[in-house]
C-alpha positions in Angstrom: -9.2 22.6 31.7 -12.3 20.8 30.6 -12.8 17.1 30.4 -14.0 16.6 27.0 -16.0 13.3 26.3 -14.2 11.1 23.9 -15.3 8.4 21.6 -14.9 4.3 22.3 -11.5 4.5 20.2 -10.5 6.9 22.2 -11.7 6.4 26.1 -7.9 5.5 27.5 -7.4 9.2 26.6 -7.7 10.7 30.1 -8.0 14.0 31.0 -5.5 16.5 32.8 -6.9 17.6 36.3 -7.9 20.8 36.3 -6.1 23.7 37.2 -6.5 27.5 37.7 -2.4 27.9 38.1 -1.1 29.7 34.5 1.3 27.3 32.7 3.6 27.8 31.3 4.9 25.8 27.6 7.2 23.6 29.3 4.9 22.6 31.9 2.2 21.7 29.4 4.2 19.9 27.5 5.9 17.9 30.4 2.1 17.0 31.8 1.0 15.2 28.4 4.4 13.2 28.2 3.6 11.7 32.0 -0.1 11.6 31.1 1.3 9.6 27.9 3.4 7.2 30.3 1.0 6.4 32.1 -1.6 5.8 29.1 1.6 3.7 27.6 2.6 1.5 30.7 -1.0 0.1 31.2 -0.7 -1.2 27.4 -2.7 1.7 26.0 -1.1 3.1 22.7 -4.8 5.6 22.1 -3.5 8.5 23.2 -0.3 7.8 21.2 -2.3 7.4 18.1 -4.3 10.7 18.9 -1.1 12.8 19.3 0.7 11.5 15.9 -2.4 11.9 14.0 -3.0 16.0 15.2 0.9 16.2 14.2 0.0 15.5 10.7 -3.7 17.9 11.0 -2.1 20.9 12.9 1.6 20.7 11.8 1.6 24.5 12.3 1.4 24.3 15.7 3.2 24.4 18.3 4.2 21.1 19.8 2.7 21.6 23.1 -0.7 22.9 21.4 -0.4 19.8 19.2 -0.3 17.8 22.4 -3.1 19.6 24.2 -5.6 19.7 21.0 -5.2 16.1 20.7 -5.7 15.0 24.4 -8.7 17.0 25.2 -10.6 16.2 21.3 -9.0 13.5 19.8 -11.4 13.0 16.8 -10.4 17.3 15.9 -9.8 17.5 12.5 -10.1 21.2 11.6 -9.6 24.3 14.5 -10.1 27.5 14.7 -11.1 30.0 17.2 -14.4 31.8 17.9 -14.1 34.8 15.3 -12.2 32.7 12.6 -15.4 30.6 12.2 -17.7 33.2 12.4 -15.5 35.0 9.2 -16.4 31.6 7.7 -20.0 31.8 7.9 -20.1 29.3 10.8 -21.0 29.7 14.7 -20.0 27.8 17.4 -23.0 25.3 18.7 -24.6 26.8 21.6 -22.7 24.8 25.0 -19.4 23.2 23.0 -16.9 23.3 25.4 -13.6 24.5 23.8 -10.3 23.3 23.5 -7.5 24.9 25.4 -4.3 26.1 24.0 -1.7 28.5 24.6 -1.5 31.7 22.9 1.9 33.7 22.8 1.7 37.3 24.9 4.2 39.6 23.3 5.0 42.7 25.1 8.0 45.4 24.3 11.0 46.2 25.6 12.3 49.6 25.9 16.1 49.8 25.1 17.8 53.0 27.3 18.1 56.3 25.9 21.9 55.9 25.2 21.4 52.7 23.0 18.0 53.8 21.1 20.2 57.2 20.1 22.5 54.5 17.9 20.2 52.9 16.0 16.6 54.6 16.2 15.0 51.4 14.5 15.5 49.8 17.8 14.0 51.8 20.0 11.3 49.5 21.0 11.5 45.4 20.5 8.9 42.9 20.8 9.7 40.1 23.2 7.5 37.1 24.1 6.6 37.8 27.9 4.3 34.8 28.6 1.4 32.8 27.5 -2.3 33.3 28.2 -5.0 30.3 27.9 -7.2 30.8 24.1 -9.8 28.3 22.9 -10.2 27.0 19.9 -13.3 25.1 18.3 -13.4 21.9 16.6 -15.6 21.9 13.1 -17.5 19.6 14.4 -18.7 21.9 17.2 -20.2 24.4 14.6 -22.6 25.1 12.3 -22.8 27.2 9.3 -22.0 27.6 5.8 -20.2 24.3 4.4 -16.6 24.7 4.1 -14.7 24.1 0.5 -12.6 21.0 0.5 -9.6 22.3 0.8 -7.2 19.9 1.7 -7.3 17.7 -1.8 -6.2 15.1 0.3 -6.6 10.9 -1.5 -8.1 8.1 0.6 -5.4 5.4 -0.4 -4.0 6.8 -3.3 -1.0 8.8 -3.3 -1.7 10.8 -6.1 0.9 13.8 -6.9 2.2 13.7 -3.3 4.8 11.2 -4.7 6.6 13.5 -6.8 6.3 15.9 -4.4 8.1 13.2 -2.2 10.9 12.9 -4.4 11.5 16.4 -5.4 11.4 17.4 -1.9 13.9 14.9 -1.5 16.0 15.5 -4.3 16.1 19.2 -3.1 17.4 18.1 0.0 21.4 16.4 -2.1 19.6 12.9 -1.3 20.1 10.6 -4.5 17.2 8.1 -5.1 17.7 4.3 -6.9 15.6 1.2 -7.4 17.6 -1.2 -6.3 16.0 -5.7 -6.1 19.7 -6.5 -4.1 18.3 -5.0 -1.2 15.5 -7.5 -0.7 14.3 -8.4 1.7 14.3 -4.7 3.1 11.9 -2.2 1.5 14.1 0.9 1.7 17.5 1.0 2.3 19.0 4.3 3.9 22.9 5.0 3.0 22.9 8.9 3.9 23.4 11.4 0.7 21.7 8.1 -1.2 18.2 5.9 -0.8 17.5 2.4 -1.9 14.0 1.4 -2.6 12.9 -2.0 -3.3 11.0 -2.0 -6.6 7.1 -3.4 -7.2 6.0 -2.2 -4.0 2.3 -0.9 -3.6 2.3 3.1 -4.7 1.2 3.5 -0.4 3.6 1.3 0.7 6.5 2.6 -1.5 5.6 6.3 0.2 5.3 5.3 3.4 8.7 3.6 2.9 10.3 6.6 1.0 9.3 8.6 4.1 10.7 6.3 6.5 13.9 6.6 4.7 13.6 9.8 4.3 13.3 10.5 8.2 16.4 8.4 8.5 18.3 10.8 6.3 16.9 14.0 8.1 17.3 12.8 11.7 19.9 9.7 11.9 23.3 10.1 10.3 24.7 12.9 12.2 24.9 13.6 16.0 21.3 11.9 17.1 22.8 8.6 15.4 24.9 8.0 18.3 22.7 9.8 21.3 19.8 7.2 20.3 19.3 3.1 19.9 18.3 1.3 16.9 15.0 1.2 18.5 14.8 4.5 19.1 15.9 5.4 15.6 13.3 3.0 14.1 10.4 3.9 15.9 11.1 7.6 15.1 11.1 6.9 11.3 8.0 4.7 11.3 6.4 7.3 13.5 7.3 9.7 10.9 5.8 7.6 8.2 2.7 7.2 9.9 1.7 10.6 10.5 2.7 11.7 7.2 1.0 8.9 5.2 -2.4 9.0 7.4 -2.3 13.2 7.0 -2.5 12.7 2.9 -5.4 9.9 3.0 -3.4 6.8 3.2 -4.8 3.8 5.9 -1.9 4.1 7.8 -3.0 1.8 10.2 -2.7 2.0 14.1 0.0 3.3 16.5 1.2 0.2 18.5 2.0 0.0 22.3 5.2 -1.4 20.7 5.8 2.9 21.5 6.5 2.3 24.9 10.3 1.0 23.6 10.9 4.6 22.2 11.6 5.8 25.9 12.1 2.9 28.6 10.6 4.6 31.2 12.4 7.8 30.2 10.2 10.7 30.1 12.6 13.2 28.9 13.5 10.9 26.5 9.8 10.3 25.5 9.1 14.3 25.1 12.2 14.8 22.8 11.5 11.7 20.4 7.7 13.1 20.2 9.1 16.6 19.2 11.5 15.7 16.9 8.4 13.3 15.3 6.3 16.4 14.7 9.1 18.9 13.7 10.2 16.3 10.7 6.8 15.9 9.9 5.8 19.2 9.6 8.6 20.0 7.5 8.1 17.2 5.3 4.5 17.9 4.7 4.9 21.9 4.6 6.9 20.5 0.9 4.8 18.2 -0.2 1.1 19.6 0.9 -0.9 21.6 -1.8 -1.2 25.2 -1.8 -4.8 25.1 -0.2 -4.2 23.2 2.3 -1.6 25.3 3.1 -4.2 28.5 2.9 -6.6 26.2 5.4 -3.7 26.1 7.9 -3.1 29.6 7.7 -6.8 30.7 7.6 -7.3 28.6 10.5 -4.7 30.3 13.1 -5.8 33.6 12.0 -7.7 34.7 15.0 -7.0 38.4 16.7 -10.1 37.6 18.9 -9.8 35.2 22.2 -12.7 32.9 22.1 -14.6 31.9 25.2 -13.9 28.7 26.6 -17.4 27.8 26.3 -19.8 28.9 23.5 -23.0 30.6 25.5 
């Protein structure tokens, strides 16, 4: 892999050694979440910050792409590989080092003779056989036609993303009330039912309403009693952050409070991270707009391997 410079905000974000060795999901995943740790236990909460914010930018992703996009280019807002950009009227800048992720590598799998007679349809099945390295290229490491703004995304407004909120939520059996008794608490979560403390700020009552809502999703069956409190509560805020900073709110800054989520606990760590992300994207797959939907899409539509470096 290459060591990719990062910015001031981001220089505890170290880089991976590099390797030649093929790896596999699992092992990618398993070598950000001890880079993490390590970033965590000398008081360093950067890297933490990097990888909830690419949960909200590239919720399409896989987890362990998510994790590599945002340790080697923190600052990526928008990716896509080498021919994707080119469709887009842009080029990659001449030397950009690209970033690393892991591309699926389906193969098929011939049934026997006997058991293709029975049902001809199944003759031949795809079946994922391994991973091979792709690049992708950051925006900012190409030039070209100016891109439309797609996302529609507010910079401190919610906007319509409220409604969506609550529809989104209301789809989901969860009833909604304004409730003062519950002062001093913001949001209240009672599971089927929410309490939300009226006359907050319209950015602080979303953030809340997702927090909540996170609670609902994730903490009033089974992983109620497999977590803490503190676990439980960080993965709600966490939830709230990348969900409020992906739609333009100032969401603030990931705290090295995060290093509570997993006492020392790296299996712990990697679990909490991926149930962050998979809540996240589902919540934002409901509530984005249509275009930014088509970016995400556009953007992982790439049949061509780039080169990990742009000649």
């Amino acid at each position: 892999m290459s060591t990719i410079a990062t910015t001031n905000e981001t220089s505890n974000v170290t880089s991976l050694p590099s390797t030649s060795k093929a790896q596999t999901a699992k092992e990618v995943i398993a070598a950000n979440v001890k880079l993490l740790i390590e970033q965590l236990e000398a008081g360093h909460s950067e890297g933490l910050t990097a990888y909830l914010t690419a949960m909200g930018r590239f919720h399409n992703y896989s987890f362990g792409n998510i994790l590599e996009i945002a340790r080697q280019k923190p600052d990526a807002t928008r990716v896509a590989g080498m021919y994707a950009w080119n469709q887009l009227g842009r080029k990659v800048i001449k030397g950009q080092k690209g970033i690393r992720i892991l591309a699926p590598m389906i193969g098929i799998r011939k049934k026997k003779d006997s058991e293709a007679e029975k049902d001809i349809t199944k003759q031949n099945q795809p079946v994922l056989v391994g991973f091979r390295s792709a690049y992708v290229f950051d925006v900012s490491q190409t030039e070209g036609a100016p891109l439309p703004d797609l996302s529609e995304r507010v910079k401190g407004e919610v906007g319509e993303y409220r409604e969506r909120l609550i529809d989104f939520l209301i789809a989901q059996g969860i009833e909604l009330e304004f409730k003062e008794s519950i002062a001093p608490a913001l949001g209240m979560s009672y599971g089927g039912r929410i309490a939300i403390l009226p006359g907050q700020a319209t950015a602080e009552e979303f953030s809340t309403l997702v927090h909540e809502l996170a609670h609902e999703m994730l903490h009033k069956a089974e992983r109620r009693t497999a977590t803490t409190k503190t676990v439980r509560e960080t993965e709600a805020e966490a939830i709230a952050f990348v969900v409020s900073q992906t739609i333009g709110l100032d969401a603030g800054r990931a705290s090295a409070d995060y290093i509570h989520l997993y006492h020392g606990n790296a299996a712990l760590l990697a679990e909490s991270l991926e149930v962050i992300q998979r809540t996240s994207a589902l919540i934002l797959s409901a509530i984005e707009t249509p275009a930014a939907t088509a970016e995400q899409t556009e953007a992982e539509a790439d049949p061509e391997p780039a080169l990990a470096q742009a000649s």
